[in-house]
N, C-alpha and C positions, 0 to 999 in steps of 0.2 A: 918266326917273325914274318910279316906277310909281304910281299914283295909287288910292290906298285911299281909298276913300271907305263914307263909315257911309250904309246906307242908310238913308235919312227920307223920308218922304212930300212930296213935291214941289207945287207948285202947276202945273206947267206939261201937264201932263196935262189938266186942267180948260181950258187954254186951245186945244187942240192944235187942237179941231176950228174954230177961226177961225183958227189961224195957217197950217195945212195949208194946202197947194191940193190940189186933185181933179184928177190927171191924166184925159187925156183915154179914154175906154175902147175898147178895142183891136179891131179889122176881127173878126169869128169864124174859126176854121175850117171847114169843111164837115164837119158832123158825123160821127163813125161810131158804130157799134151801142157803146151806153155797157156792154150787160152780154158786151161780150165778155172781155176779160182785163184785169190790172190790170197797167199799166207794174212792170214789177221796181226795185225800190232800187237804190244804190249797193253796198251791202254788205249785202242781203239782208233778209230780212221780219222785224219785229221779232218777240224771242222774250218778250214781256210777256205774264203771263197773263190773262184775262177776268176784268172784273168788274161787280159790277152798274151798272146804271145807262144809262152810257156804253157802246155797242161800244168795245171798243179791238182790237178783228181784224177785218181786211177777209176775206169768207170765197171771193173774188174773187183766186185766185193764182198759175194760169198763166198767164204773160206773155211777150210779147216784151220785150226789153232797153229802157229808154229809155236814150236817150245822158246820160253823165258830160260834163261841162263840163271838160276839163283845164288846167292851169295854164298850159300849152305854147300852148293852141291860139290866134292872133291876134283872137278874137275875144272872149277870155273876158273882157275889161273889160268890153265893152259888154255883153255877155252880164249878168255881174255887176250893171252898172247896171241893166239892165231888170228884174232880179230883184228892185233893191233898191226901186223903184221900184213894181214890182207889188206888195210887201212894204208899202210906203208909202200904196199906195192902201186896200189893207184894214184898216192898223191908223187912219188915217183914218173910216175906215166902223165901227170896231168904239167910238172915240172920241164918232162923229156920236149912235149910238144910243147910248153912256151917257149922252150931256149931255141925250137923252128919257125914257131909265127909268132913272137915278142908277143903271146899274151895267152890268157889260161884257155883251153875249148869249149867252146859252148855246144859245140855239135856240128850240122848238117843241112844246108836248104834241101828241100824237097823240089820238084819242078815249079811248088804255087813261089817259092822264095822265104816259105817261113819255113821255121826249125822243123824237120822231118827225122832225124838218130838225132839222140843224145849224147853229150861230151862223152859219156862210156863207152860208147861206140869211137867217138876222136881219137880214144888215146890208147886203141887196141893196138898200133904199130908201135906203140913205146914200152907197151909192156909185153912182149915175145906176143903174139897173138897179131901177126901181121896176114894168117895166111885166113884165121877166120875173117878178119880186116877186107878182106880182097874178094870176098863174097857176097860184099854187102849194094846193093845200088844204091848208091850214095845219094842221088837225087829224088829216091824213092823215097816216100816216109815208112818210117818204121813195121807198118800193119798192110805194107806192098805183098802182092803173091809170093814175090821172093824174100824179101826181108822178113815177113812175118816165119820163114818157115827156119830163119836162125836163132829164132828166141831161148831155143831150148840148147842152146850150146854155149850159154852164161860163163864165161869163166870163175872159175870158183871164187876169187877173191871176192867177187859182189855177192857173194851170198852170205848168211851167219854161217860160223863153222861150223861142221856137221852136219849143214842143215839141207836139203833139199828144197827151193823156191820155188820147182813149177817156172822160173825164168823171171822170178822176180827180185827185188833188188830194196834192203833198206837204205843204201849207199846214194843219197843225196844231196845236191848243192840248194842253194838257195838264189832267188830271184825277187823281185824287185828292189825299190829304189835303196840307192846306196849301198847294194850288195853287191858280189863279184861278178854277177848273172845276170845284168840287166836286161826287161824284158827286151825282145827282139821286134823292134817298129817297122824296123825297114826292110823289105825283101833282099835278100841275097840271091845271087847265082845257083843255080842248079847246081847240084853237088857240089857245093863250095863248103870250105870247111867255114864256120863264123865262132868268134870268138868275142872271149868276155875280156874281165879287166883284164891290165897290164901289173905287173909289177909296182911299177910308177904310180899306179892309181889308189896302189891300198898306203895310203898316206897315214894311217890309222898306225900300221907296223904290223908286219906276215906273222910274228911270234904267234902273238893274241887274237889272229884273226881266222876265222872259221870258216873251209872252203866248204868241206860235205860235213855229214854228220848221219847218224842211223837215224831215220826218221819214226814219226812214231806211225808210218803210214809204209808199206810198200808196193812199186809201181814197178812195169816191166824195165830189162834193164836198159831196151834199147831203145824205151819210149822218152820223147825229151820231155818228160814231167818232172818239176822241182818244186821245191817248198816255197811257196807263196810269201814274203816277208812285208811284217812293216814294222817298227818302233812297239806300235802298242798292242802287236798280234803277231806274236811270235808261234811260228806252228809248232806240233808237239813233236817231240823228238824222242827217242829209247824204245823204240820198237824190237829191239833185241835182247838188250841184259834189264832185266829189273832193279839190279843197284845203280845204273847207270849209263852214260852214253857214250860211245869212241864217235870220237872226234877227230878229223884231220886239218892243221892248221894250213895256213897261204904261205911259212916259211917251211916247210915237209915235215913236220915233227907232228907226233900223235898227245893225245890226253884222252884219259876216261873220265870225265866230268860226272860226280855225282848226280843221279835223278833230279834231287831234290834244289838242284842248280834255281836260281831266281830268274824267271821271264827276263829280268832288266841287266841282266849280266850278259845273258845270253843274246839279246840285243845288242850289247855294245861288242859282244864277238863277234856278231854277224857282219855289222857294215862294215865299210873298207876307210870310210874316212868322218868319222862324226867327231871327232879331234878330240877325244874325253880319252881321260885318264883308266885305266882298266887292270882290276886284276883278278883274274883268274882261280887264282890259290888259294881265295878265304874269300 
């Protein structure tokens, strides 16, 4: 029976980051050159236009193929688990640091004042990755002499499992209006951390609301590129499994949402407060 539920702002987000645990963090790969090509989607590079603020184009887009996870293949449970689970570890790390600055990360000014790292880079001190964290110039944007030469030390949760990126990332939030990402208008402080909604704001209810998602596009992971949103241009999303897409919710719980998910569902998971009824399940 299908379970409609009204979204309302939840208490259990506020608790998430004591009830979590912190998986443990994953061996590396041996690096490769991060600016050489960006892993290809599953269905190809999203056709979302530019806006201010935020990147939402990786300008990075000859690739070789990364592999599709198929439904067929004997491994894709576990597969699946590790995914939901590296899902699990970030939306953990994105939780650690609201319960310090009362609101989710958006990332990083650069010296110009707009977003220079992206939240993945915010929320490296919450998930054991305090010492990569400490290497970063914070007021630097991401493609600085020195920032640019940590790209290739991705910790694995951002990556699909198994998989080797090259330092790229299908692990995204989303951005514009009514999303938890709003674009960034106003300059910030040189290495200042800047952050997105609060708790308080996703009025909509954390359950059913969608912080990241696999995109159907991958950007580096420490470039502040997010998915472009609007009501009736929804970007595309499943860049990893071909049955479908891991999801991390704004209350910390994961879903794998069917591919075949409707633009206008996925819509009403995205914003934080469009006050409609939503469900998920069916």
């Amino acid at each position: 029976m299908p379970l409609h539920l009204t979204r309302s702002v939840t208490t259990a987000a506020l608790a998430l980051s004591v009830g979590l645990v912190a998986l443990p963090a994953c061996k590396k790969n041996k690096p490769t050159t991060p600016d050489s090509s960006a892993p290809a989607p599953n269905s190809g590079p999203s056709t979302v236009p530019p806006t201010t603020g935020w990147n939402t184009g990786d300008s990075y887009s000859q690739a070789p193929q990364t592999p599709v996870f198929r439904t067929q293949n004997p491994l894709t449970k576990t597969i699946q688990s590790t995914a939901k689970q590296n899902m699990e570890q970030i939306l953990l790390g994105m939780h650690n640091f609201m319960g310090t600055y009362n609101a989710f990360p958006a990332g990083y000014a650069d010296k110009t004042g707009k977003p220079g790292l992206s939240w993945r880079v915010a929320i490296l001190p919450f998930i054991e990755q305090e010492a990569l964290f400490r290497q970063f110039k914070l007021d630097e944007p991401w493609d600085s002499e020195n920032n640019k030469k940590l790209i290739d030390k991705m910790p694995k949760m951002f990556a699909p499992p198994n998989t080797s990126t090259n330092g790229y990332t299908f692990a995204r939030g989303f951005t514009g209006p009514g999303t938890w990402l709003p674009p960034q208008q106003h300059a910030g402080q040189p290495g200042q951390a800047l952050l997105g909604a609060r708790i308080t704001d996703i009025r909509d209810g954390t359950i059913n609301t969608i912080l990241v998602a696999d995109a159907g596009h991958a950007v580096i992971w420490t470039k502040p590129d997010e998915m472009l949103f609007a009501p009736n241009n929804v970007p595309k999303l499943g860049g990893v499994f071909e049955s479908g897409i891991t999801v991390g919710m704004a209350d910390g719980s994961t879903r794998f949402l069917p591919s075949n998910i409707s633009p206008q569902k996925l819509a009403l998971a995205i914003q934080i407060n469009d006050g409609q009824i939503l469900d998920l399940d069916n």
